[in-house]
C-alpha positions in Angstrom: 0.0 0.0 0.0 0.9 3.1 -0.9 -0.1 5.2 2.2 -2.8 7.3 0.2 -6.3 6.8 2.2 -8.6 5.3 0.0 -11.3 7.6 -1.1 -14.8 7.4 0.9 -17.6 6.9 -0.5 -18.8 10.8 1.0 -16.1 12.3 -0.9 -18.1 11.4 -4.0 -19.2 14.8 -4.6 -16.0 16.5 -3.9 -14.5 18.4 -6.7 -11.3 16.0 -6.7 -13.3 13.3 -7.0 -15.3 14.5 -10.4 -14.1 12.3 -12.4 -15.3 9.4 -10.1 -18.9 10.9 -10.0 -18.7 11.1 -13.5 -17.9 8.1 -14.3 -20.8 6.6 -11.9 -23.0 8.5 -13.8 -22.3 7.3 -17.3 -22.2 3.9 -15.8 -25.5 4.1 -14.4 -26.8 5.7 -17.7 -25.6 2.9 -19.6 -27.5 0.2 -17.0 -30.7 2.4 -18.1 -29.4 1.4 -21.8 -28.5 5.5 -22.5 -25.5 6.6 -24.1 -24.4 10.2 -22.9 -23.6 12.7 -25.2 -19.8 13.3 -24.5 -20.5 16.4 -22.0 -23.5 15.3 -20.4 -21.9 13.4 -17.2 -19.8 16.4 -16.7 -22.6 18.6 -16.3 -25.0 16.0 -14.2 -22.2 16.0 -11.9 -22.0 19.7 -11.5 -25.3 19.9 -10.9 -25.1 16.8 -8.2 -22.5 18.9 -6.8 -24.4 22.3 -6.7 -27.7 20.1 -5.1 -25.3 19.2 -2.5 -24.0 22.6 -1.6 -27.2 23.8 -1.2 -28.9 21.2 0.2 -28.7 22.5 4.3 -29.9 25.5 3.1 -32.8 24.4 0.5 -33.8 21.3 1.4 -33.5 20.2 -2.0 -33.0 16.3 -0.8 -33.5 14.1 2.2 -30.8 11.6 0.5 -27.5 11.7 1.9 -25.6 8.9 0.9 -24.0 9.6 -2.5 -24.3 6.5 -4.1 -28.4 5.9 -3.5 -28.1 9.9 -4.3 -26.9 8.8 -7.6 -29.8 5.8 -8.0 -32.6 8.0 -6.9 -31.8 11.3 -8.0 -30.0 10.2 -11.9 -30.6 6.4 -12.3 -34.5 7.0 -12.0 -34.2 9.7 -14.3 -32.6 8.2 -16.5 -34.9 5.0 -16.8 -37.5 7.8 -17.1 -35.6 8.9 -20.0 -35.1 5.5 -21.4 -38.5 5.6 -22.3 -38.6 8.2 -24.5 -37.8 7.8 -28.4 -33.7 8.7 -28.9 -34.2 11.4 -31.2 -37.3 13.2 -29.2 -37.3 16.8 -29.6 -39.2 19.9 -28.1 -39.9 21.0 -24.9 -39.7 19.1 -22.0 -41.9 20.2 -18.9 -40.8 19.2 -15.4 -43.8 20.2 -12.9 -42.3 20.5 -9.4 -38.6 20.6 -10.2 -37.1 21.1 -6.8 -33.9 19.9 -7.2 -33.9 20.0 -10.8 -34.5 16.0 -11.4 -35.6 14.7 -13.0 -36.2 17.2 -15.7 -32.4 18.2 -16.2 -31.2 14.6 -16.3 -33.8 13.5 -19.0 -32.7 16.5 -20.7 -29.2 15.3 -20.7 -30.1 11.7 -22.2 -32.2 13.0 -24.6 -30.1 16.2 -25.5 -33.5 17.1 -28.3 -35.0 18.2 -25.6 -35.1 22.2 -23.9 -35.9 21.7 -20.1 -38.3 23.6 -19.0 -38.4 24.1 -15.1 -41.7 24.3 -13.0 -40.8 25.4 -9.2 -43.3 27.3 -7.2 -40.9 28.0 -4.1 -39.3 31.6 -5.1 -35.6 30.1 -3.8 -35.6 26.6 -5.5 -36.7 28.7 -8.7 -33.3 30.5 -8.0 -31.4 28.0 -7.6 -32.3 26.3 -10.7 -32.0 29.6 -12.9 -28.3 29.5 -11.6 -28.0 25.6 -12.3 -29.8 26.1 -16.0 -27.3 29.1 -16.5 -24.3 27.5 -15.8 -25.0 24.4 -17.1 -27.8 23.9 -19.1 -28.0 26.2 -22.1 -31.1 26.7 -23.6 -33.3 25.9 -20.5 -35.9 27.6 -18.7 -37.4 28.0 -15.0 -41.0 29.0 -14.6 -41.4 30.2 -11.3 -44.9 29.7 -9.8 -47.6 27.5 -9.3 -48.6 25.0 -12.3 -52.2 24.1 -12.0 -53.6 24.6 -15.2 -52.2 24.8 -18.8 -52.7 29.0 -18.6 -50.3 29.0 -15.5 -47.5 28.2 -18.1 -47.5 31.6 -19.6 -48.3 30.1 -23.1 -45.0 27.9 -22.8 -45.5 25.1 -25.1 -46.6 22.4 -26.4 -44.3 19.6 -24.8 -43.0 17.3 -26.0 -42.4 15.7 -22.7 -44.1 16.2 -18.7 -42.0 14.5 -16.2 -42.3 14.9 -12.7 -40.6 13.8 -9.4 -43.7 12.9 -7.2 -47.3 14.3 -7.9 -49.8 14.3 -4.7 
């Protein structure tokens, strides 16, 4: 042994550990039977990253543990996304983003898509303006309540609803 510490599995999400995190999520992408564009795990895992940062503050997630993070959060996207045709395009509606899954992850398999955001809390609606900015070109966050096709502001049609949970 070499007297380096191995790497735990809470250091997941630590920048030096990107290319780890990365690499779990193409894997798990490919057990949904997806194939990434090149820069798509890169940017999943910033946004893993930027869920976990604000997470104390937010309460974006009750999941702590990085690798059922990982399942829940992007593997369940991603079967979510599995389901759509490979060459989908349009505009993708996620009602209730949050945390921004699973609407940025399916938009990240199926890279036709344009992610359109649906958060009703004013902070969570910030935080995934600053996630779409940085990361997601092309996307959109529609802050406010979504309980009729009006409350969209004439966004659409979609070619996609997801959602997390729906009570």
């Amino acid at each position: 042994m070499s007297g380096e510490r191995p790497e735990r599995e809470h250091d997941l999400f630590s920048p030096a550990s990107s290319p780890r995190l990365i690499q779990a999520i193409g894997e798990r992408a490919m057990q949904a039977g997806l194939a990434l564009p090149e820069a798509a795990p890169a940017l999943l895992a910033l946004h893993a990253r930027r869920v976990r940062e604000r997470n104390d503050e937010l309460h974006l997630t009750s999941i702590r543990d990085p690798r059922e993070f990982v399942e829940r959060h992007l593997g369940e996207s991603f079967e979510g996304a599995s389901m759509l045709e490979p060459g989908v395009e349009g505009a993708l509606l996620d009602l209730g983003s949050g945390n921004g899954y699973p609407g940025l992850a399916v938009a990240a398999a199926r890279p036709g898509l344009r992610p359109m955001l649906a958060e009703a809390a004013r902070a969570k609606a910030a935080f995934l303006r600053g996630v779409v900015e940085e990361a997601f070109p092309g996307g959109a966050v529609l802050e406010g309540q979504v309980q009729r096709p009006a409350d969209l502001g004439g966004s659409g049609p979609f070619s996609a609803i997801v959602t997390r949970a729906l009570g």
